[in-house]
KOLFI-910892 format. One record per residue (C-alpha): x, y, z. Coordinates in steps of 0.05 Angstrom, whole numbers, plus 32768, in hexadecimal, padded with zeros to 4 digits. Layout:
- X:Y:Z
...
***
This chain:
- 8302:8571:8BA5
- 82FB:85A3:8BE9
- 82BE:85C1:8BEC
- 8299:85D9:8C29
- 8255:85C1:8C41
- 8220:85E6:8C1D
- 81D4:85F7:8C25
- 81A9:85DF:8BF7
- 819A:85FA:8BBC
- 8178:863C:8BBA
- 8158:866F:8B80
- 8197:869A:8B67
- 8196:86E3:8B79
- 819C:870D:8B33
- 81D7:8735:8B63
- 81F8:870C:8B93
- 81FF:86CA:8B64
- 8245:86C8:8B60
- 8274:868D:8B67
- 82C8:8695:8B68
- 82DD:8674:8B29
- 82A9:8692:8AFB
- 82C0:86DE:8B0E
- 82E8:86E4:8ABD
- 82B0:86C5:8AA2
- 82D6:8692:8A7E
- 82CC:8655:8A9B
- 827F:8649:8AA1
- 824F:861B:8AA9
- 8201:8624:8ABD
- 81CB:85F1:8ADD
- 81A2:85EF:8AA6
- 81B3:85D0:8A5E
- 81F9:85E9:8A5D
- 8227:85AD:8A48
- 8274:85C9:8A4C
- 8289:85D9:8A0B
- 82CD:85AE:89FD
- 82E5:85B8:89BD
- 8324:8580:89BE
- 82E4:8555:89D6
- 82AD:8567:89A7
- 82D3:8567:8968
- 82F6:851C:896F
- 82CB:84F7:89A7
- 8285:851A:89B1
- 8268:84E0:898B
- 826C:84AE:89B6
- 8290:84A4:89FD
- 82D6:8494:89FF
- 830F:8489:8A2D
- 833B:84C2:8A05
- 8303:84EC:8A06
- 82FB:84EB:8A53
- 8342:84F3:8A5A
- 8330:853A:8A32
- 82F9:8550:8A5D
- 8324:8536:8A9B
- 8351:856D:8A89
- 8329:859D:8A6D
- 82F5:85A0:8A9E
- 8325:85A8:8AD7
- 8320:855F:8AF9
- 8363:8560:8AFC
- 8378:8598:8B1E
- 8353:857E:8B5B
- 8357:8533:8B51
- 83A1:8528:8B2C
- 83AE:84F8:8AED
- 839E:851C:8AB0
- 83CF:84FC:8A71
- 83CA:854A:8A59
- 840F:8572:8A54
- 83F8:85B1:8A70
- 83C4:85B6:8AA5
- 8382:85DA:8A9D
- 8379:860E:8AC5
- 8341:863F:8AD1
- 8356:8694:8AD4
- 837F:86B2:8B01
- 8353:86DE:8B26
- 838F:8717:8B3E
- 8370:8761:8B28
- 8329:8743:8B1D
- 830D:8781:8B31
- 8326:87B1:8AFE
- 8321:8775:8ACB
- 82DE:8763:8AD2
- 8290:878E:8AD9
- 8279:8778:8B20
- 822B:8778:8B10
- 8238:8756:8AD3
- 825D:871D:8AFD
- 8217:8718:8B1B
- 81E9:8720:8AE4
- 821A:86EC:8ABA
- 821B:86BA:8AF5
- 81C4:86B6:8AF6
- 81CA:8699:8AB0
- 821C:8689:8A9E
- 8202:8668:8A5E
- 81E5:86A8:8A48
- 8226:86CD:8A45
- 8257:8696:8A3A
- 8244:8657:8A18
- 825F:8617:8A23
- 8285:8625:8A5D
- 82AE:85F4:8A80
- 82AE:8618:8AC5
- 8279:85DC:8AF4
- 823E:8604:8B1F
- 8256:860C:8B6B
- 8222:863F:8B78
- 81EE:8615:8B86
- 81DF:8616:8BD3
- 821A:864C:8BE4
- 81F6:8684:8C0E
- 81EB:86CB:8BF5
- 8217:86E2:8C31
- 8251:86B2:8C1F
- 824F:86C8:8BD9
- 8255:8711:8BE9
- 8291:86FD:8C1B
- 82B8:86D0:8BD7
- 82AB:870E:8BAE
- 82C8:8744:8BE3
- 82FF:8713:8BEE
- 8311:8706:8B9D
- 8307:8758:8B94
- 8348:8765:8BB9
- 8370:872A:8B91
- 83AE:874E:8B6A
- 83D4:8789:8B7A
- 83B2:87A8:8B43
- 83C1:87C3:8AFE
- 83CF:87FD:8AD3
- 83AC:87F6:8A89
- 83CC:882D:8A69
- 83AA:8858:8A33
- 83AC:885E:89F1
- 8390:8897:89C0
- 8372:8874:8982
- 8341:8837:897E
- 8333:8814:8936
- 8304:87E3:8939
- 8307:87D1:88F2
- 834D:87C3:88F3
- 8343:8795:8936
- 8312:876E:890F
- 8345:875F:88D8
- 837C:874C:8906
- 8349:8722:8934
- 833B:86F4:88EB
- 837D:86F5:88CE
- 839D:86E4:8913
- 8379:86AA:891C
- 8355:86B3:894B
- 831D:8696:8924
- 8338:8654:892B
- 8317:8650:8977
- 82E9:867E:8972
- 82B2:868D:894A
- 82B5:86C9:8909
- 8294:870A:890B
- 824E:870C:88EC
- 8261:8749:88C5
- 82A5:872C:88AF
- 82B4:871B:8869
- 82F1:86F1:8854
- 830B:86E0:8811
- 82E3:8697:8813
- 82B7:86A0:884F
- 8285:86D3:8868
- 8280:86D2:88BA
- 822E:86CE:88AC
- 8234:8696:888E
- 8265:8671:88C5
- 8243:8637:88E7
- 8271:8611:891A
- 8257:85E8:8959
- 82AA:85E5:8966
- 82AC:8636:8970
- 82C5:864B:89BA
- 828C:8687:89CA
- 82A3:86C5:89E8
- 827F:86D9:8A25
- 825C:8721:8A26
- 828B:8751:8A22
- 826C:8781:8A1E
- 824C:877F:8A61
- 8290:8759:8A7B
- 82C3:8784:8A78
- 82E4:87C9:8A5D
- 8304:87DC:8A1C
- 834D:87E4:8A46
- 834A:87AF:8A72
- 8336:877F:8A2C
- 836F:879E:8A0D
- 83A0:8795:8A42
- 8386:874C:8A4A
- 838E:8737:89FC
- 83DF:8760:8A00
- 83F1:8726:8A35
- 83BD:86F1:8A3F
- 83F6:86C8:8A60
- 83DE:86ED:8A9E
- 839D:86D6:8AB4
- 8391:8697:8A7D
- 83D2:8672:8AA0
- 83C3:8635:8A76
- 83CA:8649:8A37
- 8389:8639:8A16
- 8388:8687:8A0E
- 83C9:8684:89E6
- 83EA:86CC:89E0
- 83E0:86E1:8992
- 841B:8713:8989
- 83FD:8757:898F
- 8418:879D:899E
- 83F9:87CD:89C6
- 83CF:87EF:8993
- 83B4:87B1:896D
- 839E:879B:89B1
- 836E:87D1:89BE
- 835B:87D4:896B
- 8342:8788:8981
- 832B:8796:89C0
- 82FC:87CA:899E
- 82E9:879B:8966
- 82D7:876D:8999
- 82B0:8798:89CA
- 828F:87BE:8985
- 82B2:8801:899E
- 82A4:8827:8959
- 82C7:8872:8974
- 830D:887D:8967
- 8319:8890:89AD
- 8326:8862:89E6
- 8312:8896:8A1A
- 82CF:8899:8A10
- 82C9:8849:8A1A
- 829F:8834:8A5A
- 82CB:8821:8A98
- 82C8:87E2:8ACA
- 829A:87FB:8AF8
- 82C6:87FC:8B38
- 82AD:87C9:8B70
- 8292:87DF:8BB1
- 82B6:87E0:8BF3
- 82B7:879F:8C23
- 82CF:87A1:8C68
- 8310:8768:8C86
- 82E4:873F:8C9D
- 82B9:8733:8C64
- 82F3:8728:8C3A
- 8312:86F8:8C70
- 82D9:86D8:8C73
- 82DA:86CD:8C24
- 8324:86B6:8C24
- 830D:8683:8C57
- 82DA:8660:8C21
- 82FF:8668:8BE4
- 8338:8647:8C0E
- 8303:860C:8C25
- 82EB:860A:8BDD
- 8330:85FD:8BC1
- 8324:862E:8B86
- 8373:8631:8B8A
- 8371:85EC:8B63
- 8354:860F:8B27
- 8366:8659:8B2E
- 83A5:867F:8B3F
- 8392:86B0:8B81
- 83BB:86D8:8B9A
- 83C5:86B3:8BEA
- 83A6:8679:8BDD
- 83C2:8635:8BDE
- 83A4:85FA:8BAE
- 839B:85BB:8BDD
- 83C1:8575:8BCD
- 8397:8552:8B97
- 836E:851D:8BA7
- 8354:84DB:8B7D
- 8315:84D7:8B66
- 82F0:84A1:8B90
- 82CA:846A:8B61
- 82A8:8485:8B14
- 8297:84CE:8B32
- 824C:84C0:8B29
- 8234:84D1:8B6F
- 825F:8517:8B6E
- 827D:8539:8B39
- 8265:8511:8B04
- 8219:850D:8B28
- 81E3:8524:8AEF
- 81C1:8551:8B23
- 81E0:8582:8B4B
- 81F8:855D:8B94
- 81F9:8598:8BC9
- 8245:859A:8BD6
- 8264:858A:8B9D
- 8278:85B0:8B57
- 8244:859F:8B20
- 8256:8591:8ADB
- 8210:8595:8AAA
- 822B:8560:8A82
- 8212:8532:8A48
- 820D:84EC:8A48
- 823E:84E1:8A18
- 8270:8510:8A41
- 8261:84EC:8A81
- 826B:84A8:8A68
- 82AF:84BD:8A4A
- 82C9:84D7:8A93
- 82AA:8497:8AB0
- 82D4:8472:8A80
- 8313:8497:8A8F
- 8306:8494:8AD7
- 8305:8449:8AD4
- 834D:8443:8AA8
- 8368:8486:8AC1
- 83B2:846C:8ACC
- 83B3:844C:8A8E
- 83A2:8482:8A5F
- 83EC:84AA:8A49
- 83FA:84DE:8A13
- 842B:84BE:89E3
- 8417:84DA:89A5
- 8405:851C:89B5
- 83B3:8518:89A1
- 8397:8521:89E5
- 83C4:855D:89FA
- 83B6:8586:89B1
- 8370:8576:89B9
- 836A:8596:8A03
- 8390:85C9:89E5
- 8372:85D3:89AF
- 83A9:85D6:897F
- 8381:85B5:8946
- 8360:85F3:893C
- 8396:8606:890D
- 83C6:85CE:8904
- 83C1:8589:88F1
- 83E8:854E:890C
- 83EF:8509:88F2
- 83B4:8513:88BF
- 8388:852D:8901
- 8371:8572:890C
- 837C:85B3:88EA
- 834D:85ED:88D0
- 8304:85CB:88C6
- 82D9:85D9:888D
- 82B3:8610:88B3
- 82FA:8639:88C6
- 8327:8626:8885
- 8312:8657:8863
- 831D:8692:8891
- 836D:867B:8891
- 838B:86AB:8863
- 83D1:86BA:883E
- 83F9:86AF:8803
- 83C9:867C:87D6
- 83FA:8682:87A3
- 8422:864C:87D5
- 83E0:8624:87DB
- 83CD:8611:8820
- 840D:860E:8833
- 840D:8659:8830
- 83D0:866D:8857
- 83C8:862A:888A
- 83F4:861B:88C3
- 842A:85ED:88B9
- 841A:85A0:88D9
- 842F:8588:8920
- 8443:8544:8907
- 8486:8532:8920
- 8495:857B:8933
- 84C0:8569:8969
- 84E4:853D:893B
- 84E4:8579:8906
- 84FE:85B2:8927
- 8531:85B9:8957
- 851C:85BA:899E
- 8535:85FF:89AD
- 851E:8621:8971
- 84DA:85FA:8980
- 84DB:8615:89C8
- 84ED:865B:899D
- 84A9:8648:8976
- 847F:863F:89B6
- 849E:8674:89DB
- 8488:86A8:89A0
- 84D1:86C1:898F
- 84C8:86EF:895D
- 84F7:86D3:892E
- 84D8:8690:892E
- 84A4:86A8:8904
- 84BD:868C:88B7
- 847E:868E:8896
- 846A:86DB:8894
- 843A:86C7:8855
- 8411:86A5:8883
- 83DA:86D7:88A5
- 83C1:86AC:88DC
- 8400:86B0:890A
- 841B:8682:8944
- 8406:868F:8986
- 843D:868C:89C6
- 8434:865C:8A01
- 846F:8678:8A29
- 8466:8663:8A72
- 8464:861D:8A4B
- 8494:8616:8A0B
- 84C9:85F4:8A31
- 849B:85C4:8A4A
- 8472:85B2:8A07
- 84BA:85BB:89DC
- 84D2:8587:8A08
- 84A4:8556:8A08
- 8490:8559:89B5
- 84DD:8543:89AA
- 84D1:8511:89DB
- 8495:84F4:89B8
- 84A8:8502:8978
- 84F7:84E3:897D
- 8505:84B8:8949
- 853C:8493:895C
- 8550:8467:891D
- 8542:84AC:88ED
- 856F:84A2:88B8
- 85B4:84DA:88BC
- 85C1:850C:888C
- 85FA:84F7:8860
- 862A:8539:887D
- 8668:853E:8851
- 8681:858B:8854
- 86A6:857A:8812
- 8667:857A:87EB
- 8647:85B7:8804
- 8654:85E1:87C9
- 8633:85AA:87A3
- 85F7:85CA:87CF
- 85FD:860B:87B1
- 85ED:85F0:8769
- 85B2:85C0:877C
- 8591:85FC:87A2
- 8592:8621:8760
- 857A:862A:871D
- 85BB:861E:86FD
- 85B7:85C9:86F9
- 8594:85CA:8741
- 8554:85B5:875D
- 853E:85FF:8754
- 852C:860C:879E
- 8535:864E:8793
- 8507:865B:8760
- 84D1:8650:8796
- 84F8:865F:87DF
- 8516:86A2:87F2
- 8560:869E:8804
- 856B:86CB:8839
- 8563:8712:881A
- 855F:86F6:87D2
- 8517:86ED:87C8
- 8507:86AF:87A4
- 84F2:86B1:875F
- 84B6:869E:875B
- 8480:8693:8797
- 84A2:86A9:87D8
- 84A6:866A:8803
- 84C6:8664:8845
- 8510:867A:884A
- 854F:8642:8846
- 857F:865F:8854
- 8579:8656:88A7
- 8559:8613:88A0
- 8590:85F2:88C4
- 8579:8620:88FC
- 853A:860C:88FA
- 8539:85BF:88E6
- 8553:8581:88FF
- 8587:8566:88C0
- 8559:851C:88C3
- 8520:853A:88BE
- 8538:8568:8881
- 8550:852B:885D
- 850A:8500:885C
- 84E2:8546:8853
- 850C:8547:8814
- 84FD:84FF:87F9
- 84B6:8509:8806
- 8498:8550:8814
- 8454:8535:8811
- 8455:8503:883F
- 845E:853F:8877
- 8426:8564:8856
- 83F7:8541:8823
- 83E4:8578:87EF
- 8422:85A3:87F5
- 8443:85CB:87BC
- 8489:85B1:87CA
- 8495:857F:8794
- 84C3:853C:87A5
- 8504:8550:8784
- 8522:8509:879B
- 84E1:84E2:877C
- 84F2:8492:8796
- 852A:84AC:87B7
- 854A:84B3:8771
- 857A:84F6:8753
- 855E:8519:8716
- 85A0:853F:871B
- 85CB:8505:8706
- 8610:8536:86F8
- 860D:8551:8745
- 8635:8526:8770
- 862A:84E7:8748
- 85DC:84F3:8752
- 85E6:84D4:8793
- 85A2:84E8:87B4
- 85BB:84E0:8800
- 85FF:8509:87EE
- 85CC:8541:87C7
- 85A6:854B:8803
- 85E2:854D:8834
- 860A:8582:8806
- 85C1:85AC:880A
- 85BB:85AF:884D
- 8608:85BD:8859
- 860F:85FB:882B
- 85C8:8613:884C
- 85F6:8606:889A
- 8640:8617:887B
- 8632:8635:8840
- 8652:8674:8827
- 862E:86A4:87F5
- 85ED:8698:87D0
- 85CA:865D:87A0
- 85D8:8659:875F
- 85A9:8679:8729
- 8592:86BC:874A
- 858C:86E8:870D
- 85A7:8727:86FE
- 8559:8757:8708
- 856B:877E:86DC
- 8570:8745:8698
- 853F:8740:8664
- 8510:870A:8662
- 8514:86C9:867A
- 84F7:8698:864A
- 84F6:864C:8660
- 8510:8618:8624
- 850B:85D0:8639
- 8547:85AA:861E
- 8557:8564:8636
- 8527:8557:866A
- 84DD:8575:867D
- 84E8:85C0:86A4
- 84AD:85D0:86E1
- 8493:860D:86EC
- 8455:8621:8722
- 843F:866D:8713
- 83F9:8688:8709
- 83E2:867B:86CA
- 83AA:868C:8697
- 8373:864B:869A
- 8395:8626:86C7
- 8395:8657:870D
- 83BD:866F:8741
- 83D8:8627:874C
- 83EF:8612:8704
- 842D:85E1:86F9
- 8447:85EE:86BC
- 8468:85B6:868D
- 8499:85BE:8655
- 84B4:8580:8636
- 84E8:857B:8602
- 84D5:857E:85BA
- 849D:85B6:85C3
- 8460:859C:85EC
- 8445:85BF:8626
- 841E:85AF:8664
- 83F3:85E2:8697
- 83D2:85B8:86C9
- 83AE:85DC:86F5
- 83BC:85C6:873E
- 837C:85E9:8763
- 834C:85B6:873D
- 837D:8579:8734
- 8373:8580:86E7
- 839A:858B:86AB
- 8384:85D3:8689
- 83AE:85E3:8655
- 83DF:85C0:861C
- 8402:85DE:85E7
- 8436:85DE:85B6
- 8471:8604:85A3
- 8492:8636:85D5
- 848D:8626:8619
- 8485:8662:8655
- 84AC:86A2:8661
- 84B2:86A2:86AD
- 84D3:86F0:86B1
- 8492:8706:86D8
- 8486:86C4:8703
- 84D3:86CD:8720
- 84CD:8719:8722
- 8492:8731:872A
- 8481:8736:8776
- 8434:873E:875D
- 843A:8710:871E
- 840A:8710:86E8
- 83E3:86D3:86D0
- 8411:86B4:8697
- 8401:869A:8650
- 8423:8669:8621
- 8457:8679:85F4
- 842F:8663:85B6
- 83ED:8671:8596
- 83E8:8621:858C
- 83C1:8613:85CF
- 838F:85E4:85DA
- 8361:85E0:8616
- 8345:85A4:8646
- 82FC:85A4:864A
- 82E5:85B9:8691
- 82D8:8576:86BC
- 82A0:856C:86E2
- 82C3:8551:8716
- 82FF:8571:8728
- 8333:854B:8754
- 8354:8565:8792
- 83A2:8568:8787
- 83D2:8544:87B1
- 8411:855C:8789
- 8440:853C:875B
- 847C:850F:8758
- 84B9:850D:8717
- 84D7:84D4:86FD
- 8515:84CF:86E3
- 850B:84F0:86A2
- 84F2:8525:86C8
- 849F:8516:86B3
- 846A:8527:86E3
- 8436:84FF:8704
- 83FE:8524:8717
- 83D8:8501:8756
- 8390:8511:876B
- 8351:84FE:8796
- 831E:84FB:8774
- 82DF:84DB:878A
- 8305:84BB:87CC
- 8331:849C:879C
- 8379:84A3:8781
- 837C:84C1:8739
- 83CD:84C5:8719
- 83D9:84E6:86D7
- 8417:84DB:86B6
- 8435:8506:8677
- 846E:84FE:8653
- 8478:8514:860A
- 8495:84DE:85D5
- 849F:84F8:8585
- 8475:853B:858D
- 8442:8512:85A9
- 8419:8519:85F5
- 8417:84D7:8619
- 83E6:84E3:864C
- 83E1:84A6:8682
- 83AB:84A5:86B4
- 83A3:8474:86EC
- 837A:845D:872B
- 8381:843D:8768
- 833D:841A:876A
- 82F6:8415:8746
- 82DF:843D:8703
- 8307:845F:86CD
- 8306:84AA:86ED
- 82EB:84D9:86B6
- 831E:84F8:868A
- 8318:8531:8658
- 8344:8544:8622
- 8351:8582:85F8
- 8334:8593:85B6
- 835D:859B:857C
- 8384:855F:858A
- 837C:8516:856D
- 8376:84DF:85AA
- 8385:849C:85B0
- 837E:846C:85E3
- 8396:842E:8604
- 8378:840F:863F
- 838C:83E0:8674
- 837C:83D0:86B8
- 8377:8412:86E5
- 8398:843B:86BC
- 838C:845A:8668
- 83C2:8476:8645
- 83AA:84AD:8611
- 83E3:84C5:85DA
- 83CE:8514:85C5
- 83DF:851F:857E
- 83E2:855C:854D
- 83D1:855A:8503
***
């Protein structure tokens, strides 16, 4: 790293403290108790030092830029400084730079103040004041704070940063919100103005070139709704908000005398300014400990306040540098932060201090209010509609019921789309069976009509589904690669543990036996064919207009999630043959309800956009006890009769409930993968007998 020869350290001026790369105030780091703040680094290897973890900080602390080698896709990179003038409050600058921790914690930006004379700083500043060609902000007429704070928490930008104190969420108040993971802001307030915040947040692209400021989707006036939520702007008119106080006049020579240092200082590696070159990188000479990596400032050199366990980690990556590579993904989503909001291979996603603040449909459980996961996305999708994904296309966005929306990375969607479906290629995936002679087949197993019933949960294009209003099928073929379809199919949960999507395919066996032989492999193909080739719509999409719509199991059990009286907004209904009923309520991994007689009239559940809470068809009901231990649901699989199995965590350990009905009677079969007998209630009103074997009780339910 280029620096020039400095004088040793000296007592900051309040005014002229100023140093190039801290000018946005984003990337900041002070000489006293200021560790950078690394989220990718904190969350999975602050414990201890690691070589993955100094391959993080490596990247994220901008080693890289000047030295070469980081395994990271896309390189960190500090602001670009073009238009800092108008951007940023000069005096603040000053006042900020005395105590950077003060204003922005955690930042990531190393000291190069120290030793830098007053007069050189003055000649940086007049040189970085005439950066850009400048910009035009634009005005706008109405400011709503109120509404910028609900679309700064429903965005998501609370996955990074930090809640509102004020701020009160359906499951989490921002008071309460306690996360050492939370990226601060700096002062804004004292920073910057209410238009040049808006027009930052409308195109963040601009200045944060590396896409750890991803660019949320908003128009002009949400911008400056935010902008004012952010900066606590409580009038309704922007004009009134304070301005950037404009910078003073230099002379040429000051500013050519500024160029000169920032060019001998390399701040190019880091930061995009205008007419400056970055020089060639250069290696880091032995572990970094007498110069970067030193644990007091060395006059010279860029110092990095770190902690032990951050220093050790770079030390250890130093030392295997060329043998460190990014082949699953982890250290790239980590630097980038893309665990805030999605998980990958069982890592990552919301943490308990931000899930609660994701918000949506909950009537599709998490998977309608939580991002979808990373793992295999490169496999999943198809690269250009991935690319679509990154690049923000607006019709890329299939999951309107989900309020936290994805963010763009457009100056690097080709470059991340290509390289997830290199990492994620599976080359001996398993084809889709693709016979065009069976896609009509298609149309009856997306149906109601002797289907799967896919439509009773997924919109069809303009039909909206009839019940809870998943994603749309009918462009899947768009959307998905055809292997990656098939083995979703034959086991939805293995993609994402918990999800509402129940295996239709359970042990890769048909419950359809009179479609296409109940050839599982042909079933699939003919479903994905009339979704690509298909003409017209599923079968089963009623007539709105008919009467009720009672369900009558006949030769095999009939499924049915809706929202339901004592069993929530997550209850799987069960009606088996002969008059025996089932509500297990899916939120607490519990059976709630069982009755006899008539089963469920699902008229409102299908119709009803808003739909009531439902009630059995019979007065003969009988309620489970409340447990005192409620499991956490991992969905459900069918056999071949068409009988659920329940499964559950409960305790750390794997709890599966069986029912099936045999001569009026409730066989209820409960089994675990390890230790004690979990504890199981049963409903009054009903006589209960019991067999026992080893890791697993079968209880019959009888009526008198």
């Amino acid at each position: 790293m280029k620096v020039p020869s400095l004088n040793p350290i000296q007592r900051p001026n309040p005014v002229r403290s100023l140093i190039i790369p801290c000018l946005v105030g984003a990337f900041f780091c002070s000489l006293a108790d200021a560790e950078p703040h690394v989220v990718g680094f904190e969350r999975f290897h602050g414990g201890e030092a690691s070589l993955e973890g100094g391959a993080i900080l490596f990247s994220e602390l901008g080693c890289a830029n000047c030295h070469g080698g980081s395994p990271v896709k896309i390189a960190r990179k500090g602001p670009n400084l073009a238009d800092l003038s108008q951007r940023v409050d000069r005096e603040w600058v000053a006042a900020f730079l005395n105590d950077p921790e003060s204003g922005r914690k955690g930042s990531t930006m190393p000291s190069m103040a120290h030793g830098l004379p007053d007069e050189d700083l003055d000649a940086v500043i007049a040189f970085l004041g005439t950066a850009g060609k400048g910009v035009k902000f634009g005005r706008s007429r109405h400011a709503n704070a109120e509404r910028g704070s609900a679309l700064y928490h429903e965005k998501g930008c609370i996955a990074c940063h930090a809640p509102t104190s004020d701020f009160k969420s359906p499951h989490g108040d921002g008071d309460a919100f306690d996360s050492a993971l939370a990226i601060s802001h700096p002062d804004l307030k004292e920073k910057t103005s209410l238009e040049a915040l808006s027009y930052f947040l409308s195109r963040p692209g601009r200045y944060r070139v590396d896409g750890r400021m991803p660019h949320v989707a908003l128009d002009g006036q949400e911008a400056v709704d935010v902008a004012a939520h952010l900066l606590d702007f409580q009038s309704s008119d922007p004009t009134g908000a304070k301005p950037v106080v404009k910078w003073p006049k230099t002379t040429p020579e000051l500013e050519a005398r500024g160029k000169a240092l920032v060019e001998k200082m390399n701040c190019s590696a880091c930061h995009s300014i205008p007419g400056v070159k970055a020089t060639a990188p250069a290696p880091v000479k032995g572990d970094g400990a007498s110069h970067c990596l030193s644990a007091k400032p060395v006059e010279g050199i860029p110092h990095y306040d770190l902690t032990e366990t951050q220093r050790s980690s770079l030390s250890l990556y130093l030392k295997s540098q060329n043998e460190v590579k990014d082949l699953d993904g982890h250290l790239t989503l980590a630097a980038m932060n893309c665990y805030a909001c999605h998980d990958r291979d069982g890592v990552g996603g919301p943490t308990e201090a931000t899930n609660s603040f994701f918000v949506g449909n909950e009537g599709l459980g998490d998977s309608g209010r939580l991002p979808p996961p990373l793992t295999g996305i490169g496999h999943k999708l198809q690269r250009d509609w991935l690319e679509g994904v990154l690049a923000g296309k607006p019709d890329t966005r299939v999951r309107p019921y989900v309020k936290t929306e994805m963010p763009s990375y457009g100056a690097h969607a080709k470059a991340l789309a290509d390289w997830f479906a290199e990492i994620d290629a599976v080359k001996d995936a398993t084809p889709l069976v693709d016979r065009t002679d069976d896609t009509e087949a298609g149309r009856k197993l997306l149906g109601i009509q002797g289907g799967v019933n896919c439509i009773t949960c997924h919109n069809w294009d303009d039909q909206k589904s009839l019940g809870i209003p998943a994603l749309d099928l009918s462009s899947l073929d768009k959307r998905l690669q055809p292997e990656w379809f098939r083995s979703y199919l034959l086991n939805p949960a293995e993609y994402r543990p918990g999800t509402l999507m129940p295996p239709l395919w359970p042990g890769g066996q048909s419950s359809v036996k009179d479609v296409l032989d109940g050839d599982t492999e042909r079933q699939i193909g003919a479903i994905w064919n009339f979704i690509k080739n298909g003409e017209g719509i599923p079968e089963g999409f009623p007539d709105r207009a008919g009467g009720k719509f009672e369900l009558i199991p006949e030769d095999r059990p009939v499924i049915q999630r809706t929202f339901f009286n004592k069993a929530g907004t997550k209850a799987i209904l069960v009606g088996f043959p002969g008059g025996v009923n089932l509500a297990f309520d899916g939120n607490k991994g519990v059976p709630a309800l069982v009755w006899r007689g008539r089963f469920f009239d699902a008229y409102d559940t299908w119709f009803t956009r808003a739909a009531p809470f439902g009630d059995p068809l019979s007065d003969e009901v009988d309620a489970f006890p409340p447990s005192e231990t409620d499991g956490r649901f991992r969905g459900y699989t069918l056999d071949e009769s068409g009988d659920p199995t329940f499964i559950q965590i409960r305790g750390g350990i794997e709890v599966k409930e069986t029912f099936k009905v045999s001569d009026g009677k409730l066989i209820r079969t409960v089994a675990w993968s390890e230790g004690e007998a979990p504890e199981v209630k049963h409903p009054e009103g009903v006589t209960v007998e019991e067999v026992a074997a080893k890791n697993s009780n079968t209880y019959t339910y009888s009526w008198k």
